[in-house]
C-alpha positions as CSV (number, residue, x, y, z in Angstrom):
1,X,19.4,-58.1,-35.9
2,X,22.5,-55.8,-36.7
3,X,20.0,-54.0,-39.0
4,X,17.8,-53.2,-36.2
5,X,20.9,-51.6,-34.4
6,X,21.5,-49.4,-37.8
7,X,17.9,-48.0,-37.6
8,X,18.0,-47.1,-34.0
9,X,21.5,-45.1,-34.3
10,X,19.8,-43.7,-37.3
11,X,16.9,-42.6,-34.8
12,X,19.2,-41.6,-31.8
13,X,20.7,-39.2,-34.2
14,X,17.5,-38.2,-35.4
15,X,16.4,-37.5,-31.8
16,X,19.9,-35.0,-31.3
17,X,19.9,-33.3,-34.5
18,X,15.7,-32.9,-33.7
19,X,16.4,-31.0,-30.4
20,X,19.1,-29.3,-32.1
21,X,17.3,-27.8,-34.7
22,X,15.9,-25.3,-32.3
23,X,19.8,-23.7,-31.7
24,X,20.7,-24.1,-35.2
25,X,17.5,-22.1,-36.3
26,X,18.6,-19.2,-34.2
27,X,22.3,-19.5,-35.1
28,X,21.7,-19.7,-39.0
29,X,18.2,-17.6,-39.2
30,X,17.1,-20.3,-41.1
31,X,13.0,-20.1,-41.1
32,X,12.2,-23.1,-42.7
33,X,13.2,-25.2,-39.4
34,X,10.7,-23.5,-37.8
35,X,7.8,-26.7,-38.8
36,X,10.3,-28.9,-37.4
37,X,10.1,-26.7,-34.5
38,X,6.7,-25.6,-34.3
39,X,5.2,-29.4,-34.6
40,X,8.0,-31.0,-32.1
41,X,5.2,-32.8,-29.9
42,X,3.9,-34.7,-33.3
43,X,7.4,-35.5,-33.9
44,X,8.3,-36.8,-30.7
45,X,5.4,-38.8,-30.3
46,X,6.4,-39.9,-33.7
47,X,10.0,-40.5,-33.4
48,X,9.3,-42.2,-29.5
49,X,6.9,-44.9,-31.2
50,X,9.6,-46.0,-33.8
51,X,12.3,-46.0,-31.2
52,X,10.2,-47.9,-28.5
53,X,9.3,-50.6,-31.6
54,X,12.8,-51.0,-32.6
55,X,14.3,-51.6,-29.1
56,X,11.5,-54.0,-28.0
57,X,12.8,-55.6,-31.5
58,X,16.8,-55.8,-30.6
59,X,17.0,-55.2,-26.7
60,X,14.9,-58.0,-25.0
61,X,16.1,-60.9,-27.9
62,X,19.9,-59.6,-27.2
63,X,19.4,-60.1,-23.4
64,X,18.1,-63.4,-23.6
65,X,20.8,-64.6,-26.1
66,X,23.7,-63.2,-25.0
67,X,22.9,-61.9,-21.3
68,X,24.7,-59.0,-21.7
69,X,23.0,-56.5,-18.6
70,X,24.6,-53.5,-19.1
71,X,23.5,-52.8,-23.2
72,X,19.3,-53.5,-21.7
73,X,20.1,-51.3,-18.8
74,X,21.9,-48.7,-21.1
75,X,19.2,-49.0,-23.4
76,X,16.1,-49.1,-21.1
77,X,17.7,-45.9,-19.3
78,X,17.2,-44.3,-22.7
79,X,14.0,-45.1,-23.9
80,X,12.7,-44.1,-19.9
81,X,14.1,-40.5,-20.6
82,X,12.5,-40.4,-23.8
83,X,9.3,-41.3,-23.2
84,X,9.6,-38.8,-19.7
85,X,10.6,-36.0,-22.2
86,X,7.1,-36.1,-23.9
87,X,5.9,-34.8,-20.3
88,X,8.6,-32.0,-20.2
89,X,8.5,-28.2,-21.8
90,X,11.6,-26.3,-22.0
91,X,15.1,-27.0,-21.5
92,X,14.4,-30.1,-18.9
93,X,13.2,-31.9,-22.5
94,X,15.4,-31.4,-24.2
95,X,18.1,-32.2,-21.5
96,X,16.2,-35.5,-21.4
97,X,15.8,-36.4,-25.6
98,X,19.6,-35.6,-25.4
99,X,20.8,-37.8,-22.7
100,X,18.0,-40.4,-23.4
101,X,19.2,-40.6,-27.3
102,X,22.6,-40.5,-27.0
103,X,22.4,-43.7,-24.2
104,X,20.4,-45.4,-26.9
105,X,22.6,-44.4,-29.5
106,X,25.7,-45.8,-27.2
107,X,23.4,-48.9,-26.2
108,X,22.7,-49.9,-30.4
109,X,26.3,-48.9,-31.1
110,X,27.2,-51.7,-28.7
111,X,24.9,-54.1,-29.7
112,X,25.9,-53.3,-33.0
113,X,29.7,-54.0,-32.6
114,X,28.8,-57.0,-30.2
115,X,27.0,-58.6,-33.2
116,X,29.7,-58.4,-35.2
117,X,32.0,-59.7,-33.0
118,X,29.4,-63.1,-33.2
């Protein structure tokens, strides 16, 4: 299970430095970014399946072993504003993959350190 957590951090952070590459392109005039750019609907499509897999993987099994509310709210909070980004253009999305990855990233960060804890 604590692996599980590992992937989805590695995904939340995925997610940030994703809708960061967009600032950093224009900061650092770096052109090869631009197909991580121009292709972002693929890649959040992409990058929403894997996340929605991996937390119907570690968030429902961790609620009904430990019944610990707040890490399934944290994390459902998260994977709602992801999947509402997909809808979104502009800044709106990306306010939403930010917030929406981070409270996963927080949600598998606690799960993670919970596990150890066990």
């Amino acid at each position: 299970m604590n692996n599980n957590n590992l992937i989805g951090i590695t995904l939340s952070i995925l997610c940030i430095i994703h809708c960061a590459l967009p600032f950093l392109a224009i900061v650092t005039s770096l052109n090869s970014l631009s197909i991580f750019i121009e292709n972002s609907k693929i890649i959040h499509i992409f990058l929403f399946v894997m996340v929605f897999v991996i937390y119907l993987t570690v968030f429902p099994k961790n609620y009904i072993r430990d019944r610990k509310l707040l890490s399934l709210i944290i994390s459902s909070s998260g994977v709602l504003l992801l999947f509402f980004a997909l809808f979104l253009e502009g800044y709106p999305e990306i306010y939403s993959t930010l917030i929406g990855a981070s409270l996963l990233l927080l949600a598998h960060y606690r799960n993670h350190i919970l596990n150890k804890l066990n």
